[in-house]
Structures are given as structure tokens and as C-alpha cells.
C-alpha positions in Angstrom: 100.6 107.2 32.5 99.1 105.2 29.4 95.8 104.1 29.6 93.8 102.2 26.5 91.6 105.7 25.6 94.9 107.5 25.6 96.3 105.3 23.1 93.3 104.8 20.9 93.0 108.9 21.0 96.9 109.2 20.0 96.3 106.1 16.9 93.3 107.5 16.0 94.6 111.3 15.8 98.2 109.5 14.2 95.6 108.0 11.3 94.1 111.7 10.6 98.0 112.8 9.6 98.6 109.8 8.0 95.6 110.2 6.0 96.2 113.5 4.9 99.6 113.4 4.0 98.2 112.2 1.1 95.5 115.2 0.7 96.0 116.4 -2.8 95.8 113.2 -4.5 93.0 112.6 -3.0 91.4 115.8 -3.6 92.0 115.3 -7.4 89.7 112.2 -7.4 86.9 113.6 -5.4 83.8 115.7 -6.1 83.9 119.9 -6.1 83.9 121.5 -2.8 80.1 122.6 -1.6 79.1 124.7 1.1 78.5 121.6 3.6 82.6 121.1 3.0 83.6 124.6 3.9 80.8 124.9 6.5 82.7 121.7 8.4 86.2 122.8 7.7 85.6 126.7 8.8 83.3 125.9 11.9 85.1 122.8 13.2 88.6 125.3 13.1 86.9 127.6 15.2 85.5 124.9 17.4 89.3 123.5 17.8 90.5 127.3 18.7 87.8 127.7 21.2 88.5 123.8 22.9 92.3 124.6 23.2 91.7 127.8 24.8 88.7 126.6 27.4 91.4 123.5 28.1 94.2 125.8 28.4 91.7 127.8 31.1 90.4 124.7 32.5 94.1 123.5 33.6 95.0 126.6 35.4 92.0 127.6 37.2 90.0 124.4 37.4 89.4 123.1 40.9 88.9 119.3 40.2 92.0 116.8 39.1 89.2 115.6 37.0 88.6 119.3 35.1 92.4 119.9 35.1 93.1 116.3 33.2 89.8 117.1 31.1 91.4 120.5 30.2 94.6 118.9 29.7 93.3 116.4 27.2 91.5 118.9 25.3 94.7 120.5 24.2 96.4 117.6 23.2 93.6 115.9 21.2 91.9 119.3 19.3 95.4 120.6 18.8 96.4 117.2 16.6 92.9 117.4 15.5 93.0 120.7 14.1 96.6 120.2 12.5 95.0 117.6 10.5 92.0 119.8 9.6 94.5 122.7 8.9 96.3 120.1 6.4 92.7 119.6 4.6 91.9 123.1 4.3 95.2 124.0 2.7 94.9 120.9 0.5 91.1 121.8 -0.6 92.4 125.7 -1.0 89.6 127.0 2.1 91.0 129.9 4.0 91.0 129.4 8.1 89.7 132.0 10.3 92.1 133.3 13.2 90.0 133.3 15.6 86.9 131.8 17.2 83.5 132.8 16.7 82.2 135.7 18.7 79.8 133.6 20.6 83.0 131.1 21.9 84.9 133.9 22.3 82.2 135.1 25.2 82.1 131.8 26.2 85.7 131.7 27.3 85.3 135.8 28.5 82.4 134.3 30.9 85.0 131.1 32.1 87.9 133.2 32.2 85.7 135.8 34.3 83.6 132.8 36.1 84.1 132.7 40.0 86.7 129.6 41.2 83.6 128.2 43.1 81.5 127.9 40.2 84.3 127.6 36.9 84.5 123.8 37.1 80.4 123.3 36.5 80.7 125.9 33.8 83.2 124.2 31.9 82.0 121.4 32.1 78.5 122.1 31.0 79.9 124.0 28.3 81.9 121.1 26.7 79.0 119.0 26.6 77.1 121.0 24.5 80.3 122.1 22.7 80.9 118.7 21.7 77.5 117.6 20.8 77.7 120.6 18.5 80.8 119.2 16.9 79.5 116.0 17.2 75.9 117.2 14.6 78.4 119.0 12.5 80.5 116.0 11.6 77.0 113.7 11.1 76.0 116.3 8.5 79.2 116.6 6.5 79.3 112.7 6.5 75.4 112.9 4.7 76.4 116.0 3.1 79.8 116.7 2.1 80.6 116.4 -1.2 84.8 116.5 -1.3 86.2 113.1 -0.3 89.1 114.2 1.9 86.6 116.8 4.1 84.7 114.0 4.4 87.8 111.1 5.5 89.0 113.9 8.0 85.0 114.3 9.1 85.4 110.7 9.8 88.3 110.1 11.5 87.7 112.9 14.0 84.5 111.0 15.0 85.1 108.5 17.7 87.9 111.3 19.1 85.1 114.1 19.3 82.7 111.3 20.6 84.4 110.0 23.6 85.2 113.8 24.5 81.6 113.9 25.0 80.9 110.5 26.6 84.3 112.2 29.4 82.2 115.3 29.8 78.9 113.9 30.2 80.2 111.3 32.3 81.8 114.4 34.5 78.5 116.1 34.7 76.6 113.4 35.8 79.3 113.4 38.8 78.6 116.8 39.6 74.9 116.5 39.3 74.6 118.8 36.1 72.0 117.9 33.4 73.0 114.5 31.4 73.2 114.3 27.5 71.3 116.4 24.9 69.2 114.8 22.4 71.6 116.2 19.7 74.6 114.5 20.9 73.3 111.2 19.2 74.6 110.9 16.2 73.1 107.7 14.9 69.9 109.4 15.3 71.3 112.8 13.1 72.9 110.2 10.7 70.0 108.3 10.1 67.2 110.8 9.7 67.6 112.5 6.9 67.8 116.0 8.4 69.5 118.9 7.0 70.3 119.3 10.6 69.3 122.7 10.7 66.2 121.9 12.6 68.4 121.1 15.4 70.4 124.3 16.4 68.0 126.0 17.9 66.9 123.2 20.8 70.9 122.3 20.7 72.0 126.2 21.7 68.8 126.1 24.1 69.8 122.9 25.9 73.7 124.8 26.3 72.2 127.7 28.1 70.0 125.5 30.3 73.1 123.8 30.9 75.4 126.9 31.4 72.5 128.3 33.9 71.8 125.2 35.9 75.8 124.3 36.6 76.0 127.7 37.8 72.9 127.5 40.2 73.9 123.8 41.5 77.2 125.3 42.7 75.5 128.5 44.3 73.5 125.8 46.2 75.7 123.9 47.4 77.6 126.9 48.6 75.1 127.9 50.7 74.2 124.4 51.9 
């Protein structure tokens, strides 16, 4: 079924491709990559491994319709999203990692390993945070970046990686999890000047808090 998010995800994604096809010319005219650029391209890739994975996960054990389509939608949107990303990278000559970091890695042990009862909260507390990760990444490569196609693809991935938050959030406010993280608002990373360094810390916190209380709300309401 088509529904108006679904086609703006599928233009918007269509636009990143489009975009790129055009990569090397682009590249010529732009500035020399600096760390910010391959920062954003390496850590973003990972990110996309890790969100296919978890949705992959997500659509086969999840409990809810709502986690199953969430799951569902992650694969489709970071697999186009990383095609486009993969595009840049080989454009800008930065070499991909295979695989996610450790840390997502144990992230998706923990889900894959995560009792039915209590998967659903865990995913969905993880994606917030994931996201709003993403989400303080792409605000610093659009302050920071110096190469002009890192920066178009940083761009166009925005409003995609944003409403994938605003679903997530929106899901745990349903199940009664914690609500946003002060680092998921980008206007405020955008605007402020910050390295956004700072922020990784209180951002990794927040996920744990997240992680931890999803876990214990489900618990409780077993018991209940």
C-alpha cells in the first residue's frame, strides 16, 4: 500500500542516485576531502550495515505489526541509502568497511539474543538513539565537510534519517519508553557552532538509559 511518507522516502532516496550519477564531475569542482568527509562516509556505512541487519531482526522476531513494518522499512530505506553513499565513497576514492562497528555489532548480539517478551522495546529504544546518532553526524558534515558531493549525499539523506526518528520516537512514546534525546535536534547541532564532539558522550548515555529502561518497562508489565 502507498502512503505519502512512502513516496516521499522512495523520491527522496530516487534524488540521492540521481544525484550521484553524476559524482565525479562533481568531485572535480569541489574542495579536498578532510577528515569530517571520511568520518561521515565511513561511520554512516557502518550505521547503514547495522540498520539493515536490526531491521532484518526486527521483521522476524518482532512481536508488534508496528516493529515488523518499522524493521521492514529500515531495509528498504538504509539499503537505497547506503547504495548512494557506497556510489560517493567510490567516486571520492574512501575505502568502506565490511562490517559494523564492534559496539553495533553487540548491539544486534544483545537483540538477536534478547527474550521475545522484551525484543520489541529494545529495538525500538535502540533506533532512537541510533538515529539521532546519524541524525548529529550528518549536522556536522553539513558545518564541516569540506568535499561537495559528501556533503549533497549528507543532505539528501537528511529528511529520510529524520522521519526514521520522528517513526521510532513516535513508537516509543506508544510503548511508554523514554521520548527524544536532546541530540536528536538538529537545528540546535546546526546552529551552535559545536564541533559536536561534546555531544557523544550524553548521546551514548541517553542510549543506555534507553536500552535499560525498555528492558525494565517490559519486565514490569510482565509481572503486572
Amino acid at each position: 500500500m502507498f502512503t505519502y511518507r512512502s513516496v516521499i522516502r522512495s523520491l527522496a532516496a530516487t534524488v540521492i542516485l540521481l544525484a550521484l550519477a553524476t559524482a565525479p564531475a562533481a568531485h572535480a569542482a569541489s574542495t579536498e576531502l578532510n577528515a569530517q568527509d571520511k568520518t561521515y562516509l565511513v561511520t554512516v556505512h557502518q550505521a547503514n550495515l547495522a540498520e539493515i541487519a536490526a531491521g532484518k531482526l526486527a521483521q522476524s522476531k518482532g512481536s508488534s505489526q508496528q516493529v515488523k513494518n518499522l524493521g521492514a522499512m529500515m531495509v528498504t530505506d538504509h539499503t537505497k541509502l547506503d547504495a548512494g553513499l557506497r556510489q560517493v565513497a567510490t567516486a571520492v576514492k574512501v575505502s568502506l568497511p565490511a562490517a559494523p562497528t564492534a559496539d553495533l555489532q553487540a548491539m544486534q548480539a544483545k537483540l538477536a539474543n534478547a527474550p521475545a517478551s522484551e525484543f520489541d522495546a529494545m529495538y525500538v529504544s535502540a533506533q532512537v538513539i541510533g538515529h539521532a546518532q546519524v541524525m548529529q553526524l550528518g549536522a556536522r558534515e553539513a558545518a564541516a565537510g569540506a568535499d561537495t558531493t559528501v556533503k549533497q549525499a549528507a543532505a539528501a539523506a537528511a529528511p529520510i534519517v529524520a522521519e526514521h526518528y520522528r517513526e521510532f520516537v513516535a513508537a516509543a512514546n506508544q510503548m511508554g519508553l523514554p521520548g527524544r534525546v536532546k541530540a536528536g535536534r538538529t537545528s540546535d547541532l546546526a546552529t551552535s557552532g559545536s564541533s559536536g564532539n561534546e555531544w557523544t558522550v550524553p548521546l551514548l548515555a541517553a542510549g543506555l538509559v534507553l536500552i535499560g529502561a525498555g528492558s525494565v518497562l517490559v519486565r514490569r508489565r510482565v509481572v503486572v
